[in-house]
Every structure is written in structure tokens, then in C-alpha cells.
N, C-alpha and C positions, 0 to 999 in steps of 0.2 A: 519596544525600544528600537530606535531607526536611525542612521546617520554615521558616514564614514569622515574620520578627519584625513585632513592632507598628510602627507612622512613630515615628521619632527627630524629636524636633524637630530645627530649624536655624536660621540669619537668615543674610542677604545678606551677602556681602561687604562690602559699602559701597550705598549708593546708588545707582539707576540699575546697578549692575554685572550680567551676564549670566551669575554665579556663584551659587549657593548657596555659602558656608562650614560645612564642620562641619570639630567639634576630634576629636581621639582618643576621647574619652571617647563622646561625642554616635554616631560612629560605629561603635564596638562597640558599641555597644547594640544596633543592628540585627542581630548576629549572634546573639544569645542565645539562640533559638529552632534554631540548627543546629548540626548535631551535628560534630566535627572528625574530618575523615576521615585526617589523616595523623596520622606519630608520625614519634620524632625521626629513625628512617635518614631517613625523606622531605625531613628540611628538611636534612640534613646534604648528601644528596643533589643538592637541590637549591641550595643557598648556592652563589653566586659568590664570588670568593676574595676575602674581605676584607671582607665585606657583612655584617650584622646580619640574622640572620632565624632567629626561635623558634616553637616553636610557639604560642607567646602572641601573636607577630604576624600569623601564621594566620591567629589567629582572631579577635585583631581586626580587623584591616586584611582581609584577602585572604578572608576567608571570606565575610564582607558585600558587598564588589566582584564576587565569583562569582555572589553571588545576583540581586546588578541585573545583571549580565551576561548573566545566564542571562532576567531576567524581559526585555530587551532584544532577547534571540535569539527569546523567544518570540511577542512583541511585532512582531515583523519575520515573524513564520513566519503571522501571524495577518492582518496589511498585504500578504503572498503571496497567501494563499486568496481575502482578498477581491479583491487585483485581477485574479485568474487568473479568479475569477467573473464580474466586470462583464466581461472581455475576452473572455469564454467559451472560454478558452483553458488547457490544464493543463500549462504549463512546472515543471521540475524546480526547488525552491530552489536556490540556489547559495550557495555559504558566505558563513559572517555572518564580516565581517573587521576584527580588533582591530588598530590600531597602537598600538606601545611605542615610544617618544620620550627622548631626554633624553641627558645628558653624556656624554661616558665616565666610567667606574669610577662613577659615581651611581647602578647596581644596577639599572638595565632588566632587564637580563636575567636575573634572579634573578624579580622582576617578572613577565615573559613567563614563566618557567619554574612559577612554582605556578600563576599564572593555567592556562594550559596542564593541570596537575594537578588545579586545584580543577574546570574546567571539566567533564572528563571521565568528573567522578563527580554531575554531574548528572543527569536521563534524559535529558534533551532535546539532551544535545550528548555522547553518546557517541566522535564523532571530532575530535579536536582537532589541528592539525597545527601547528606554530614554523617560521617560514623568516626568517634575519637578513640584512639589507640586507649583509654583509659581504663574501656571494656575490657582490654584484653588486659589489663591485669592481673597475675595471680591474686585472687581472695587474700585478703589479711592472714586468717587462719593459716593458709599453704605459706606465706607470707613469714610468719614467726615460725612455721616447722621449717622452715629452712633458714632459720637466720638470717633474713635478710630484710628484716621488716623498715631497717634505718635505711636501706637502699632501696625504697621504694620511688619508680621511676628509672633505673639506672636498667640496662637490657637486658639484667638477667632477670629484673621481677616481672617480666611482661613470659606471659603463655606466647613465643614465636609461632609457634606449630599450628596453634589454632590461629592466630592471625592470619599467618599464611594461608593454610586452606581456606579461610572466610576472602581475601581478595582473590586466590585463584579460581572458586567458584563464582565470584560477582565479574572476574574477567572472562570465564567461560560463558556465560551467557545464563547462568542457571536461574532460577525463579524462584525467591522467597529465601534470600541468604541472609541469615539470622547473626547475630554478634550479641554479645553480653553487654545489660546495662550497667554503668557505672550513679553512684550517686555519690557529690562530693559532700552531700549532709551527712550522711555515714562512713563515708572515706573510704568504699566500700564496694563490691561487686555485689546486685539486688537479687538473690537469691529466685529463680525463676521468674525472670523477665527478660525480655531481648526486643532488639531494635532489629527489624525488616528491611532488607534492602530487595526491592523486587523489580530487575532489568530497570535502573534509572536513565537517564541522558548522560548523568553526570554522576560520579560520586565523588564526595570530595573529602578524605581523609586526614586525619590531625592529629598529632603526636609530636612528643620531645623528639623519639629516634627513629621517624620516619624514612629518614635519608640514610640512615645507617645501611651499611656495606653488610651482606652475608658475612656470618662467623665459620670459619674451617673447622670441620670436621674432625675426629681425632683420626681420620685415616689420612689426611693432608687437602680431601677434595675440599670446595664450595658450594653450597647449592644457591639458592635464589635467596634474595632477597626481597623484601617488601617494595623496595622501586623499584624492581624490574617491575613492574606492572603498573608503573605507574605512566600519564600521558604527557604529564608537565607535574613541576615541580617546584616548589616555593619556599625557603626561608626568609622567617621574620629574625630580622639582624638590630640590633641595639651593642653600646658598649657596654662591660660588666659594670662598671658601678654606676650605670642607669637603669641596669634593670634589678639590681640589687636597692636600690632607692624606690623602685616602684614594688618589686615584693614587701618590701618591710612597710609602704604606702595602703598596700594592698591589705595586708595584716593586721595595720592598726583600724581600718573600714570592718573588715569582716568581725574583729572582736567586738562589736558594737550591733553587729547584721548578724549572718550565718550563724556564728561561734554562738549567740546568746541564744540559740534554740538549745534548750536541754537536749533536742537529740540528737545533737551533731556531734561528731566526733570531736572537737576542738572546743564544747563546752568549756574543758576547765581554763581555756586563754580567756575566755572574756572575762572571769574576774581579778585579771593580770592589771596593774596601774601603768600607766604610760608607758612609764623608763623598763618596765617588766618586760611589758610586750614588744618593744624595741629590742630590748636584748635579745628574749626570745627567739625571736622574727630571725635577726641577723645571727646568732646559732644556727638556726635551721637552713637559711641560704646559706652558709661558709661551710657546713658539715658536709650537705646532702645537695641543694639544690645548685650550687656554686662548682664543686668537680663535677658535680655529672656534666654541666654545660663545656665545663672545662677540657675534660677526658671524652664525652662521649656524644654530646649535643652540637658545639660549633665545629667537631672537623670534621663533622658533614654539610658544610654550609656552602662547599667546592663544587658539591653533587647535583645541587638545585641548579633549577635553568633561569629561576630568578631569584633576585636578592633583593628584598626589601630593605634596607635602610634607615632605620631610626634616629633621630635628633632627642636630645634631654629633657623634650616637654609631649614624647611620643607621636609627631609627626613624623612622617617618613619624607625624607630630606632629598635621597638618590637613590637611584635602580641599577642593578647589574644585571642584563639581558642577555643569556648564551646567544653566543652568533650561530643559526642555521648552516 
């Protein structure tokens, strides 16, 4: 992938704001000069279920984000050399680490998924690796012994401890950092199986509470949180009752896909009728998946250094870009 666009203009969000804004237009602009490396198996491929994503999104949206991406990685690989020189010292880079942020069903991971592709086919980040915060769920089982099985997703059902140590060793440089698979057919952590992260270019992370802030301690301190370690940062931004219209869109698809495999956790929805699985659906977003974005998902959306922007039919409309 080769080709640098001219600066796009922009203006501030507001006043005083730690934002640049640009609109859709303003930001494909910056694409113009490169060339689109996928076609449509790649996006069909890549689409999450229910998600908007062409390759006219590609290129405007995700092909522009690749390239600061990429001048970001390089930018960091340059901040290396120099201070491996003052220290006179020649440690290994260690991967430059993206977090993906944002609702459920609001298309992170669609998100993570071309990033990841667009990445790839740059020179400079030939290994790009995806690891989802989903692994790090407590087990179902740890899950109802602690009462919290209807707050699944919410920060206390996620193992922190082991997440943590899984990005502090893939930020130290270590070799062959393991994380737990998830599978959403069983709803479920796969009893001995793990996903390999081994010294990437890039690793790119995705989760509801990625951007969450460290919790304090009972002695008053803080310790780290999962973004501190990260190199950039991303929310995917929709309003609530568009992506509460795309969950319940989402739900009546899967009862018909997923749900109809006997072995999936949610067999007994697919022989729910219409108006059943609607209700359903919107139950489970207003109980569980609606506060948590509420309480614990969008006020971290401040934290990101960018902000993806949603429109009603899942385009992404406008950007908020931290200012350097």
C-alpha cells in the first residue's frame, strides 16, 4: 500500500476542546492518494452481522485511519531509536498497541477486523495480531458462583489481573503470550485453548471496557489500567437508540443463524416468534446491555484519541481527533 494525501483541513470541536472534528467528506479526502487494497469477498468477510461496511467505507473511513495508524507506528519506531541511542542501549521494539472501545452490536469489531487487514498491507506493520477482551471473561461457572452471571460484560465479570499481565507481557517484549479463547456458540470460555500473541507489529485489542480508568484499591491507591499500555486508542460512538435498534436487528438474524445450532447457548431463542424475540432482545439490552454502556462503556469515550461517529444506517458520519 503506497501513497500520501495532502492535510485536509479541519476546526475544533468547540472551543478549548482537546478534539479536532472532521466530517465524512473532510476525511476522505485524505485517502485520495491510496490505492484500495481489498474487494468485496474482503469486506463481506470481514462485516459483523448486521453492520454496514462497503468498500466505499474502506476508503473513506478505514483507509485514511490506516495511514495515520501506520505514520503513528512509525512515529513510535523513530521515539525507539532515539531513546535506545541516548541510553546507549539496543532493546527490541515491542508491539505498538491499538484499543477498540465501544457498545455492543456498535460494530468494534468489524472495526478491529479491517484495521487489522488494512494494517497489514502496509511495510512497516507486516504482523498484526486481534486479541478480544472476551477471553478474559470469568467462565460462566465462576460466573453464577458469584452471582453475577446477568452482569456478564459489566467490569467486574472480566478476570482484570490476568488481562493485565497478558498486555504487560506482550508490552515487554515477551515471546509467546497466551490469552483464553472465547466462543460466542457456547457463550463461553473453551476449556484449554488460547490464542498466541508472539512479538507482533501491531496488536490490536477490543473490548466493551477497554478505555476504563484503573479501579482504587481498598487502601485508596491506583494501579494501572489496561490503557496505559496502550499506543492509540479508539471509540466506536453510535446514539443509544441506534444501537439498541441494531442489537434487537442483530438478534432477530442470529435466531434464525447461530441460536438454531442446538449447541449454542441461545438455542432456546430460535424457537421464539417474532414479537417473542423482540421483546426478548429489548429485555436484555434495557436490563444488562443498555446500563452497562450507560454506567460503564460511554464515559470512557473521553479517553480515546479518536472517536468514530455513527449515523442511523451505521455509517460513520464524523471523527473527533485528539490534538498532539
Amino acid at each position: 500500500m503506497t501513497g500520501v494525501s495532502q492535510s485536509a483541513p479541519s476546526r475544533p470541536s468547540h472551543p478549548g476542546s482537546p478534539f479536532v472534528e472532521l466530517d465524512r467528506a473532510t476525511w476522505s479526502r485524505l485517502s485520495d492518494a491510496l490505492e484500495q487494497p481489498l474487494n468485496e469477498a474482503d469486506v463481506v468477510r470481514l462485516r459483523a452481522l448486521g453492520d454496514r461496511l462497503d468498500l466505499e467505507e474502506v476508503s473513506e473511513i478505514y483507509l485514511p485511519l490506516s495511514r495515520l495508524l501506520a505514520l503513528y507506528v512509525e512515529g513510535t519506531g523513530a521515539l525507539h531509536t532515539a531513546t535506545s541511542r541516548f541510553l546507549g542501549e539496543n532493546h527490541r521494539r515491542t508491539p505498538f498497541v491499538i484499543g477498540v472501545a465501544g457498545s455492543v452490536a456498535v460494530g468494534k469489531s468489524t472495526t478491529a477486523r479491517v484495521l487489522q487487514e488494512l494494517l497489514r498491507r502496509w511495510p512497516g506493520t507486516p504482523t498484526v495480531d486481534l486479541v478480544t477482551t472476551d477471553g478474559f471473561l470469568h467462565p460462566n461457572a465462576e460466573l453464577i458462583r458469584r452471582g453475577i452471571m446477568e452482569r456478564k460484560g459489566f467490569p467486574e465479570s472480566y478476570d482484570q489481573k490476568a488481562l493485565l499481565r497478558f498486555i504487560t507481557a506482550v508490552k515487554s517484549g515477551a515471546r509467546h503470550v497466551s490469552a483464553p479463547r472465547y466462543s460466542h456458540l457456547s457463550y463461553d470460555i473453551v476449556p484449554g485453548e488460547r490464542i498466541v500473541v508472539d512479538r507482533p507489529d501491531v496488536l490490536i485489542v477490543e473490548g466493551l471496557n477497554v478505555l476504563a480508568p484503573a479501579a482504587a484499591r481498598a487502601d485508596g491507591t491506583v494501579g494501572l489500567a489496561l490503557s496505559d499500555f496502550f499506543d492509540f486508542s479508539i471509540y466506536v460512538d453510535a446514539r443509544t437508540r441506534d444501537i439498541e435498534r441494531w442489537y434487537i436487528d442483530r438478534f432477530m438474524r442470529l435466531r434464525s443463524g447461530a441460536f438454531a445450532d442446538p449447541a449454542s447457548f441461545f438455542h432456546r431463542y430460535s424457537r421464539l416468534s417474532d414479537a417473542e424475540a423482540v421483546s426478548t432482545a429489548l429485555g436484555i439490552w434495557r436490563s444488562i446491555n443498555e446500563p452497562n454502556l450507560r454506567e460503564n462503556v460511554r464515559p470512557t469515550r473521553g479517553r480515546a484519541q479518536l472517536v468514530l461517529s455513527k449515523d442511523a444506517d451505521h455509517s460513520i458520519h464524523h471523527m473527533l481527533l485528539r490534538k498532539l
